[in-house]
N, C-alpha and C positions, 0 to 999 in steps of 0.2 A: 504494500500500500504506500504510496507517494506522498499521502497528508499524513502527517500527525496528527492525529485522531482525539491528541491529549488536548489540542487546539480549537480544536472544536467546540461549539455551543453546543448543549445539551438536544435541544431542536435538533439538529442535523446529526448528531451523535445516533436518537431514535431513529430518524430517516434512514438514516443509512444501516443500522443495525434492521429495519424493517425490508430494505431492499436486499441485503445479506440472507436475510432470512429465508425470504422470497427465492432466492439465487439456489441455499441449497436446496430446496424443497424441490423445483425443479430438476435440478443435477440428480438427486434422490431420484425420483421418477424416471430421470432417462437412465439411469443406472439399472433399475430396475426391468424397465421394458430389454435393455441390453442384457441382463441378466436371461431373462425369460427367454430372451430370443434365441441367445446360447445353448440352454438345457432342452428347445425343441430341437435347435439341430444336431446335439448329441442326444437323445432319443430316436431321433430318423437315423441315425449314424448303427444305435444298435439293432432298430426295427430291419434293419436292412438282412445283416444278422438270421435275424429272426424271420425274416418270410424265407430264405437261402433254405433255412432247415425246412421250412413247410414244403416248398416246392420238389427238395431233394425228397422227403416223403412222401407225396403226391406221386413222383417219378414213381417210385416202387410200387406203388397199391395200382393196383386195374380199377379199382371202384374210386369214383369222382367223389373230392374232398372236401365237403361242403364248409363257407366259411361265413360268416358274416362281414358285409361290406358295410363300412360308417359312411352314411350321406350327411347327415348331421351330427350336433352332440347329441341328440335325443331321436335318431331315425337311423334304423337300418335297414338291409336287405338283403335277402339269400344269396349268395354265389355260389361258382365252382370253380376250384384252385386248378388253373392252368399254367404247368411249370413252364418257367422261363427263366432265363440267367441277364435278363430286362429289367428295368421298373420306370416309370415316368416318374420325374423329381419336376415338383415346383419350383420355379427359380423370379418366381416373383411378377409382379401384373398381367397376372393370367397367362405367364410363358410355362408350356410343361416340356423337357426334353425327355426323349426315352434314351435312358444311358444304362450300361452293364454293373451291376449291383456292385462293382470294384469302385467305380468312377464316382456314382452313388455318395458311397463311402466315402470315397477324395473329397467330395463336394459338400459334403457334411460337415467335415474334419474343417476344410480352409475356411469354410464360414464361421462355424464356431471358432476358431483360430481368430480370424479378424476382427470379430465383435469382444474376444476377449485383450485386444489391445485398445479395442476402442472404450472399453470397461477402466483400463487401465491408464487410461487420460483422463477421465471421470472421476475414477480415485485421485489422481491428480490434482484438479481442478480443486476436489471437494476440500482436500489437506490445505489448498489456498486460503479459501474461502472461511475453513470452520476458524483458521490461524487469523485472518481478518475479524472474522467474530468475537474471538477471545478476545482480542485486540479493543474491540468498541464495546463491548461488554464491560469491560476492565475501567477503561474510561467513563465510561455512563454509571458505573460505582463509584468512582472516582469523583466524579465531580459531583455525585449525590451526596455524597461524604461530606466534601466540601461545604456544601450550600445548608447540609443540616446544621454542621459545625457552626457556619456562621448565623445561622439564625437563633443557635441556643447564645452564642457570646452575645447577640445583639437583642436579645429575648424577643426576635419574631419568631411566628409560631404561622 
């Protein structure tokens, strides 16, 4: 922080600790969403995993393996497991590619990979921010201190 904060009038000491505030509550939230968005594409990372085994199973059985397909969180519908060493990966505003469950996996892995640096600028940020807090916190005691002080020497009240 570039002011001295200890120079500051109480007025702007609030303001400013209310905009700090404001600041991390935001960076919280995208931290979050960044967090969230991480743990879905390590879950599709292992789900990947996870249909490989069904499909190599499906291979083996002559009789078709019925599954349940999610359309929604709350709707689903009957399938039948037809093996393939395929899957279609959503890659964002309604692009889907059909890629080999290896690539899948790659594509899983770098995304999660990159949202966890971008995680890591957020933390960042936030160690700035909360040290600026302390910072105007400290002051806005500081000078409350002060102001009671002199009101008891000068018996205002």
């Amino acid at each position: 922080m570039s002011v001295n904060v200890y120079q500051l009038p109480i007025e702007q000491l609030e303001g400013l600790k209310e905009q700090l505030d404001n600041d991390m509550r935001s960076l919280g939230a995208a931290y979050d969403g960044l967090y969230n968005g991480r743990c879905r594409y390590q879950d599709n990372h292992d789900v990947v995993d996870q249909y490989r085994a069904v499909c190599e199973n499906a291979a083996k059985t002559e009789a078709a393996q019925e599954v349940l397909v999610c359309m929604t969180s709350s709707l689903f519908v009957r399938g039948t497991v037809v093996p393939s060493d395929k899957v279609l990966v959503d890659v964002g505003t309604g692009y889907f590619l059909e890629q080999s469950m290896e690539h899948a996996k790659k594509y899983f892995t770098s995304r999660a990979a990159q949202i966890k640096e971008s995680m890591g600028q957020i933390e960042k940020t936030i160690a700035v921010k909360q040290r600026q807090q302390n910072q105007v916190i400290d002051a806005l005691q500081q000078k409350t201190l002060a102001m009671q002080s002199y009101r008891e020497e000068h018996g205002e009240e």
